[in-house]
N, C-alpha and C positions, 0 to 999 in steps of 0.2 A: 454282310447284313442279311445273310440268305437264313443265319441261323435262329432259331426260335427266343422272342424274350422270355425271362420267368421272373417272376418275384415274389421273393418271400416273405412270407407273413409269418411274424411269431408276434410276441410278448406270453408275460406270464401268467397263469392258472388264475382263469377269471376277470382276465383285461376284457374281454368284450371280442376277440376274432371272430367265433362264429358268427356273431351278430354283422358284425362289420362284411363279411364274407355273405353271407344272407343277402345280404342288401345291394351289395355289390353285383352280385348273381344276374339280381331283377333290372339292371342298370341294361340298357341296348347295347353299350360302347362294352361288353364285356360278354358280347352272344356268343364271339368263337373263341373262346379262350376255355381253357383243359383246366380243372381243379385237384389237385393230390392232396388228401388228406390225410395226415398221420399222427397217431395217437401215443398215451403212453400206456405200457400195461398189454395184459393176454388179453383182456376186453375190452372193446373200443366203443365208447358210445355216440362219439361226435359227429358221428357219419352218419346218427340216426334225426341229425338235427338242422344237418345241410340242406337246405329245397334243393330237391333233383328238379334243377330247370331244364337237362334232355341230359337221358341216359347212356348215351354216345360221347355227349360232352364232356360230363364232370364225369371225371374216375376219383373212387373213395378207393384206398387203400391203409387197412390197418398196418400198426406197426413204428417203436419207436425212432425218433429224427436224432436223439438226444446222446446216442453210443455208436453201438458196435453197427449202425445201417447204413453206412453207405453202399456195400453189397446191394442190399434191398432198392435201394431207391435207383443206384443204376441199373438193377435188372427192371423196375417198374416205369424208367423213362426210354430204356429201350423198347420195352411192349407198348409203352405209348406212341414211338416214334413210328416203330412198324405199323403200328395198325393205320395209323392215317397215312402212311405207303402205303400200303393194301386197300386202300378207301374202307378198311372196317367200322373205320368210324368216320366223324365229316371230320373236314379241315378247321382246323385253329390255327389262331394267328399267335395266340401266348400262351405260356403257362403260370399259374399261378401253383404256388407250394403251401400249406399251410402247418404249421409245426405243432410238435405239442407243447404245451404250456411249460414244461422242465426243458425244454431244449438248449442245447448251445448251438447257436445257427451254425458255428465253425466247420462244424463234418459236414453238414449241405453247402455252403461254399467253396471247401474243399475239391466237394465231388463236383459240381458244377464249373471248377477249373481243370480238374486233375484228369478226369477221366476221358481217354482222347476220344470216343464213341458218341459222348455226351457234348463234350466243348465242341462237336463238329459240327449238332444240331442246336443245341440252346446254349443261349447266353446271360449271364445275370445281368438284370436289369435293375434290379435294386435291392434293399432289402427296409418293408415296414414293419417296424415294431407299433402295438399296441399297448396301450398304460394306462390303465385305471387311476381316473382324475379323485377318483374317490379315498382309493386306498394305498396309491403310486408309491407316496413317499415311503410309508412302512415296509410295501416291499421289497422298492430301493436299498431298507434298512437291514433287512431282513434276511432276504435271497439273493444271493452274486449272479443268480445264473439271469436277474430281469436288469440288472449292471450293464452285463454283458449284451445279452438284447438291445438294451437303449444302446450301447455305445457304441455300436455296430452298424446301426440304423441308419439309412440314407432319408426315411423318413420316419416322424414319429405321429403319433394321432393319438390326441386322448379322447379317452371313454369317458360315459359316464359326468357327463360335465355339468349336466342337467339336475345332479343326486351332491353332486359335491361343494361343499362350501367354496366362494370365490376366493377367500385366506390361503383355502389350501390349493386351490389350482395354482395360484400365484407362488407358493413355494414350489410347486414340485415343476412349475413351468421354469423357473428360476437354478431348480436342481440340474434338469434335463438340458438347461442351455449350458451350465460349466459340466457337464459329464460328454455333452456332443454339440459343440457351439454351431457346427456343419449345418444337421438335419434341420429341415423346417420342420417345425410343430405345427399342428391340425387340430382344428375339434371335430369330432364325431358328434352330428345331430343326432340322438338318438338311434346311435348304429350307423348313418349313414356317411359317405362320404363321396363326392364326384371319384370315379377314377382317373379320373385326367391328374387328378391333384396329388395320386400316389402312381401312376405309370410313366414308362417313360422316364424315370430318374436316375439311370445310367448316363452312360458317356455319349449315347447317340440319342438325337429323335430321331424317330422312324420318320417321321415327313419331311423331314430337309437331311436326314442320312449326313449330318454335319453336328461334329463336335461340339456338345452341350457343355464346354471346361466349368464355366462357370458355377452352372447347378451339379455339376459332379464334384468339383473340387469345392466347391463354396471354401475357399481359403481366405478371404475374406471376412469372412463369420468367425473365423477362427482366434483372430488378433486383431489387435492394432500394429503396425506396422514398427518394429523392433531392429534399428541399424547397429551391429558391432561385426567385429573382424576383418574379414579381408574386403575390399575395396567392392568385389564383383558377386559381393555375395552377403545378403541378410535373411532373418531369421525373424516369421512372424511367432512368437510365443509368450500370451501371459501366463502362464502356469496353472492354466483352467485346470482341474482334476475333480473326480468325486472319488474319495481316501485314495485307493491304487491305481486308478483310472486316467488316463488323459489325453487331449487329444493338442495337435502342434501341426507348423507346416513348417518344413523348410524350401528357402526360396534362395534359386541360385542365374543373378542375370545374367552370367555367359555360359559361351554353350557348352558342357560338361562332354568329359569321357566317357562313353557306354562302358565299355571293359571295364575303367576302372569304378564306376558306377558299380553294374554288376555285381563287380569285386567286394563293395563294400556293402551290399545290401546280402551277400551271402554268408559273408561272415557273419552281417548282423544275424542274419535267422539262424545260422547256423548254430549259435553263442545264446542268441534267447529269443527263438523264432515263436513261441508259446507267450509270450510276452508281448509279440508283435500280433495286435489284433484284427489293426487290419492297414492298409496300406491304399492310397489312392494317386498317382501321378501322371504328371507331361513330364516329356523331356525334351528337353533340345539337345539334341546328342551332335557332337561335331560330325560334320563328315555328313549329317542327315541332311536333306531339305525341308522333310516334312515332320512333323513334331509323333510323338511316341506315345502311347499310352502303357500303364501301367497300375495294374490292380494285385494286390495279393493278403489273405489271411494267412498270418501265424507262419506255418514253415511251406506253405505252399504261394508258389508264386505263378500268374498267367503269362501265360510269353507275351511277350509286349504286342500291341498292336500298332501299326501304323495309319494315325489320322491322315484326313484328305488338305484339310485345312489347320491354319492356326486359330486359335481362339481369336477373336477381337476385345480390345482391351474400351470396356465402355466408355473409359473419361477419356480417352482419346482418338478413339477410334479407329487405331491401327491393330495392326496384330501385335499378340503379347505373345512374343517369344520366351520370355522366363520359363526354368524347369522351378516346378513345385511338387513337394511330396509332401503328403497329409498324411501323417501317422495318428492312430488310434493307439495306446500299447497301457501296459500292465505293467506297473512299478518298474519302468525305464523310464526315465528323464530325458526330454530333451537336449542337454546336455552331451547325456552318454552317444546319444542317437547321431548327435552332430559330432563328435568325437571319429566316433567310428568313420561315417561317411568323408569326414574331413579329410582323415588321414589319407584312405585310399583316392580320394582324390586330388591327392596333395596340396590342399588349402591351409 
């Protein structure tokens, strides 16, 4: 818990971030927190549009989020790291990331698991997409890459709600729920939003340093509760999708093999790891005491972590030992997903 949170802001070209970001800025609960801005293109304008609330603070950096930069963004979270080793700048407690409106968050995910420099100081703490309540759905229709953003999203927050017919928030709040039935959706008051309401939406809160399963996995949001096959083992999935898109959990109540776990989650990326958009679990691994975490996009995956505690199960009150994994993926089916896993763990 020593290493830094960061959360990513994206949506797409014209959702309202900077605004949101502005506003956030001015907010007390957000005085030591680092800003990285990145653009798309040789010229950057968005950095001319950020309030410098202290020049120590927020670092703007040009430069796209959307290709070839993960290079870039770990040489620019190492100079940020150092400097506040060197006291060159003051202490932050977070970092926030702000993408450009074409991005695919996947390569900042990536780097923020992959890079062992990086995963030693910061840790993802969530990622919020923004979505224009105005124009949502056409974009939706439009651009795969704002798909992708919502689908990814641990939270979503529409813009714009104030300009937008209530018809149409209703569909595209209706779209955003079967594309990511997980994320809680927000409205932005004119730009604004508590931070409380989008931080913190990782696997831990910082004030009780105790496993958030619930709002991390929100697998409950995700289905209603769907019993077939084996005795020890069901599968919450209504077939939510937006066209390629969809999101599922499977849920396994005794305690599984890691190895053969493992096993079958590397085959799966290995097979259509670009497909796997992103991934979110507990385990209960035999042989453990204490329950596992597990995060990964696409073909990269984080070494599991080990929680202090098990989650508590509300309507009962005890601990909920169940493993759940919440997939996100891209024209793979639930189906195939539990195929694979099945086999390797001989279910």
């Amino acid at each position: 818990m020593s290493t830094l949170p960061v959360t990513v802001l994206t949506g797409f070209l014209g959702s309202g971030k900077t605004t949101l970001l502005n506003h956030l800025l001015s907010h007390p609960d957000m005085a030591e927190t680092a800003v990285l801005v990145n653009e798309f293109g040789e010229v950057g304008l968005d950095h001319l549009l950020v309030r410098h609330v202290d020049e120590d603070i927020v670092l703007l950096n040009a430069g796209c989020l959307c290709c070839s930069v993960r290079g870039d963004m770990v040489t620019a979270l190492r100079d940020l790291f150092l400097k506040r080793v060197r006291g060159e700048i003051d202490e932050f407690r977070r970092l926030l990331i702000e993408t450009t409106g074409l991005a695919d968050p996947a390569p900042i995910l990536h780097t923020l698991m992959s890079d062992p420099l990086i995963s030693n100081h910061y840790r993802l703490d969530g990622v919020v997409t923004v979505v224009d309540a105005a124009h949502g759905l056409e974009t939706l229709d439009r651009q795969p890459e704002s798909v992708k953003q919502a689908a990814v999203a641990d939270r979503l927050v529409l813009s714009k709600t104030d300009v937008a017919a209530p018809e149409a928030i209703a569909a595209l709040e209706a779209r955003l729920a079967a594309l990511n039935p997980g994320a809680p959706r927000l409205r932005a008051d004119h730009g604004r939003i508590a931070p409380a309401d989008i931080l913190e939406c990782g696997l831990f809160r910082a004030d009780a340093k105790t496993p958030d399963v619930a709002g991390w996995l929100t697998a409950e949001a995700l289905a209603d509760a769907g019993h077939h096959g084996h005795d020890h083992h069901h599968r919450h999935d209504v077939n939510r999708h937006d066209e390629r898109i969809r999101a599922f959990c499977l849920t396994y109540d005794a305690p599984v093999d890691w190895d053969a776990l493992a096993a079958g989650l590397d085959l799966l990326v290995s097979s259509r790891g670009a497909d796997v958009l992103r991934l979110k679990a507990i385990v209960n691994a035999r042989h453990h005491d204490a329950p596992l975490a597990l995060h990964g996009v696409q073909h990269m995956f984080h070494p599991p972590s080990v929680l202090p505690d098990w989650p508590v199960d509300p309507a009962t009150g005890q601990p909920d030992r169940r493993t759940r994994l919440v997939f996100i993926t891209r024209d793979l089916s639930p189906a195939a997903v539990e195929r694979v896993l099945g086999a390797a763990l001989s279910l």
